[in-house]
C-alpha angles and dihedrals in degrees: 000000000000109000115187140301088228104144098211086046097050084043098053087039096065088036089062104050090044087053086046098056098042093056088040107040086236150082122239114187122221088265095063095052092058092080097046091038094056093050086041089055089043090061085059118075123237097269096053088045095053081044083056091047096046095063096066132039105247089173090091114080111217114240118221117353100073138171127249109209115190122239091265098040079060094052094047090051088051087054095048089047095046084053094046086048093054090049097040106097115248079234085065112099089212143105116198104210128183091261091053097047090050089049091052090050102054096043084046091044090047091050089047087056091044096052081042093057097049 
């Protein structure tokens, strides 16, 4: 699945899993966030998670260097999104969508780690 190009997000992103590495003894590839990152987003309610998404630019597809997401990370995401959709006010101009939660997991997750290093 191709996330975004989004250059704050892709830098986060490899922050995170350093951090994370260094404070477990091992590396954890992006892959292997998405689950924890989606149960991490599903703690949040609906408004913190359209703040989070609204720090990056997830309207640019990446190219290359995608992300395989397993069949029930998928489902899972679907879940998450389905939850954020029914939050989200009908006054919102927005559609989450399982890339983009996905997208706003991960970002969230990667600042969680972060907070968590320092």
């Amino acid at each position: 699945m191709n996330l975004t190009n989004d250059s704050r997000f892709k830098e986060r992103l490899e922050k995170a899993i350093e951090a994370r590495a260094r404070l477990t003894d091992y590396f954890v590839p992006v892959q292997g966030l998405v689950r924890p990152a989606l149960a991490y987003l599903a703690e949040l309610d609906g408004a913190q998670a359209r703040l989070i998404l609204g720090d990056i630019n997830v309207s640019v597809k990446g190219r290359g260097g995608g992300v395989r997401v397993s069949a029930e990370n998928l489902v899972e995401a679907d879940r998450v999104c389905q939850m954020l959709r029914k939050t989200t006010p009908p006054d919102v101009h927005f559609r989450w969508s399982t890339r983009v939660t996905i997208i706003t997991a991960l970002y969230a997750y990667a600042e969680h780690i972060l907070a968590a290093a320092q």
